[in-house]
C-alpha positions as CSV (number, residue, x, y, z in Angstrom):
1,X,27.7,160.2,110.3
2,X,29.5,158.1,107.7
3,X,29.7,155.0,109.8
4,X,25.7,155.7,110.3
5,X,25.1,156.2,106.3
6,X,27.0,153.2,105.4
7,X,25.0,150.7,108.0
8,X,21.8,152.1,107.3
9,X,22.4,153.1,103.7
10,X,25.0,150.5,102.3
11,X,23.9,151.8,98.4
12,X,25.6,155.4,99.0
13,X,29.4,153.7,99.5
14,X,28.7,153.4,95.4
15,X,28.2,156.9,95.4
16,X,31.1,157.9,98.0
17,X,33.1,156.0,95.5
18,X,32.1,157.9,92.9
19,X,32.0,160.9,93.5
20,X,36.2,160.4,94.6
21,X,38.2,162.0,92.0
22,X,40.2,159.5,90.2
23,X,43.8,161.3,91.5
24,X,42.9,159.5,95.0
25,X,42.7,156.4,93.6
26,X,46.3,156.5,91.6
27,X,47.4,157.9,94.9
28,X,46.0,155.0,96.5
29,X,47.7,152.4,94.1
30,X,50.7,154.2,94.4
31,X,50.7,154.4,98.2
32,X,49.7,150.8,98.6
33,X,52.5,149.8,96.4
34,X,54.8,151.9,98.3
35,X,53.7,149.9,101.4
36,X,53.2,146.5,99.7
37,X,56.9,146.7,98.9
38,X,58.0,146.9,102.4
39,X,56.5,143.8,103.2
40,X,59.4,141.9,101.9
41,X,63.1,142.1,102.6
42,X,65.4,145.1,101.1
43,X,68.0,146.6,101.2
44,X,67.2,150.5,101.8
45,X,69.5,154.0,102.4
46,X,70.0,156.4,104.6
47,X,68.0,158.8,103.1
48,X,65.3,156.6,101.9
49,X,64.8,155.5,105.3
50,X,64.3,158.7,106.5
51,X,61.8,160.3,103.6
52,X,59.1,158.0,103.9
53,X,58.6,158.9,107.7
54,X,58.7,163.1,106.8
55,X,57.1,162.3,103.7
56,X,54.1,160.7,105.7
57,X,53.7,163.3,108.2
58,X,54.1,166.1,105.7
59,X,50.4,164.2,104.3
60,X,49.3,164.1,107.5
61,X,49.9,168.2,108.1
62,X,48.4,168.5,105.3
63,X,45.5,166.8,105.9
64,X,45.2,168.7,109.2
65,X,45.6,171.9,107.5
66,X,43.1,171.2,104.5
67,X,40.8,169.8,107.2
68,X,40.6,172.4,109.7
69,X,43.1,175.1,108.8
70,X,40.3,177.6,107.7
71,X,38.3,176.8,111.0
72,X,40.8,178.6,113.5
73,X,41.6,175.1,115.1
74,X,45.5,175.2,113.8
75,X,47.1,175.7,117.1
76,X,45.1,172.8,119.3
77,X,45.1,170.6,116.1
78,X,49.0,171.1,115.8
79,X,49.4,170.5,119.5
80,X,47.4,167.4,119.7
81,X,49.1,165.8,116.8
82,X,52.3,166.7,118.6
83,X,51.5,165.4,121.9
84,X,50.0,161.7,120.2
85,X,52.8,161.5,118.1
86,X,55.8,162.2,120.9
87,X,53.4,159.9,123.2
88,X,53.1,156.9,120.4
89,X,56.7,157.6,119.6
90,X,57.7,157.3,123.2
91,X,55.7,154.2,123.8
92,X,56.6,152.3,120.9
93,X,60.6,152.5,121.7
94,X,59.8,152.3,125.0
95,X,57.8,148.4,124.1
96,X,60.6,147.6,121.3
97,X,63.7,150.1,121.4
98,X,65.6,148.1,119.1
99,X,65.4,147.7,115.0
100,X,63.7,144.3,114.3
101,X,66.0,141.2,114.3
102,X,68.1,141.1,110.8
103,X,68.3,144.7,110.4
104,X,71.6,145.5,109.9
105,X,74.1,148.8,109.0
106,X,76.4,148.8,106.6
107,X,78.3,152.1,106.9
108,X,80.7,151.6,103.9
109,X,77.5,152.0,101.3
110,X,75.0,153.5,104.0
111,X,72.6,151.3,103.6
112,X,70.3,149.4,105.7
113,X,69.6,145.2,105.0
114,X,65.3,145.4,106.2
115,X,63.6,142.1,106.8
116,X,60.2,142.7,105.3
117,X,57.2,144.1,107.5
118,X,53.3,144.7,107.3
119,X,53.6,148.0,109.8
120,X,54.9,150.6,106.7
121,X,51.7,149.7,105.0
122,X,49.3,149.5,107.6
123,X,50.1,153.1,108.8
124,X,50.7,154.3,105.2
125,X,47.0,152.8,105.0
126,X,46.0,154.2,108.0
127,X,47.0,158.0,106.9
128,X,45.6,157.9,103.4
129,X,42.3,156.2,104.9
130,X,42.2,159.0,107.9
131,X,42.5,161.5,105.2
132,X,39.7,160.4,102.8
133,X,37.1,159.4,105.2
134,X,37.9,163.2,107.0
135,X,37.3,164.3,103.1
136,X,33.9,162.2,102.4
137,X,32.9,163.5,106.3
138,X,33.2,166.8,105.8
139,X,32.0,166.9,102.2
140,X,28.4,165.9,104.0
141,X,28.4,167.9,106.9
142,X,31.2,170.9,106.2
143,X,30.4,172.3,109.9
144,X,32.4,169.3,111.3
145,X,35.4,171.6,110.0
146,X,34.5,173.7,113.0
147,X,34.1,171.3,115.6
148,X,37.0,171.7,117.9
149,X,36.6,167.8,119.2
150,X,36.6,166.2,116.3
151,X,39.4,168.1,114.8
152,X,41.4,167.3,118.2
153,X,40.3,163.7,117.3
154,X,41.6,163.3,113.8
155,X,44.6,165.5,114.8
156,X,45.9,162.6,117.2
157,X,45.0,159.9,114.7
158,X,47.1,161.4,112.5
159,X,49.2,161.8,115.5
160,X,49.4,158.3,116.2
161,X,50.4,157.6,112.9
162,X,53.2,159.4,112.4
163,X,55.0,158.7,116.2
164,X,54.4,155.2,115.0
165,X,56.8,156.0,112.1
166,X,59.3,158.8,114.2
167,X,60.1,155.4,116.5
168,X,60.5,153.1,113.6
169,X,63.1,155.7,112.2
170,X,64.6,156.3,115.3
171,X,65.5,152.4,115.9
172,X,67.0,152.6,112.2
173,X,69.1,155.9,113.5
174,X,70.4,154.6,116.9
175,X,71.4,151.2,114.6
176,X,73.2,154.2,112.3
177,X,74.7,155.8,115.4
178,X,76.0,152.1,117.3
179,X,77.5,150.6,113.9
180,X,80.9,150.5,112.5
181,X,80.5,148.4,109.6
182,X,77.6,145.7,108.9
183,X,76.0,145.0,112.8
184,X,78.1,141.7,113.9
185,X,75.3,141.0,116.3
186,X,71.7,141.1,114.8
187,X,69.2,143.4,116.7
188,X,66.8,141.7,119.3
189,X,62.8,141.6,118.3
């Protein structure tokens, strides 16, 4: 319905906007900035590696359980995010099992050296915008909250999202797991 509104009705994306409580949008800065700053090349730890993939998907729970919690979809939702997410997870090592070429390991300070990438923004992107435009679609017709199918749908979205981020951790870990030192051979694309 949204998607309709906004082609027929291109004025009421002025009034989606604002009627959005201004929290999202300092959400939205932050998380852009968050993602932005992945674009270039860091140097990152351990743990900081590993929090921004469980910090994503604890949104994306969240979004599923604010979404559809109430409506007695929790088990299929939580299932279909599951299966998208071990399926994208699967598939993306399976296409590119390796970290990116110049990621390397130094196990001395347990750091990672990251070459800069787009992907942490667009699915940080991807997340925030799955969540908001769920928001503005239920705010104007609440019994989508009760639709099994959709609910399945954004469930596997948010899915998607976050086995797109398990993989990129788990090339970081198997890097971890294979280094003794900084990585004397750079990891192939």
């Amino acid at each position: 319905m949204l998607l309709q509104l906004l082609v027929h009705q291109p004025q009421a994306l002025g009034q989606i906007i604002q009627q959005t409580p201004y929290w999202v949008w300092g959400l939205l800065a932050a998380l852009v900035w968050l993602g932005a700053s992945q674009m270039f090349d860091r140097t990152a730890s351990l743990v900081r590696v590993v929090v921004m993939p469980v910090a994503m998907t604890g949104f994306s729970v969240y979004g599923l359980a604010t979404a559809f919690g109430g409506a007695g979809h929790t088990g299929s939702a939580t299932a279909a995010w599951m299966a998208a997410a071990a399926a994208a997870a699967v598939l993306a090592l399976w296409f590119q099992p390796t970290a990116p070429a110049g990621t390397l390991y130094d196990s001395t300070s347990r750091c990672f050296r990251l070459p800069g990438s787009a992907m942490p923004l667009a699915l940080i992107m991807g997340i925030f915008l799955t969540k908001y435009l769920v928001g503005v679609e239920l705010a104007m017709q609440p019994a989508l909250a009760r639709d099994s199918g959709f609910a399945l749908q954004i469930a596997a979205l948010y899915g998607l999202f976050n086995g797109l981020f398990a993989a990129r951790s788990l090339r970081l870990w198997r890097l971890v797991r294979n280094s003794a030192g900084f990585a004397t051979e750079p990891a192939s694309a």
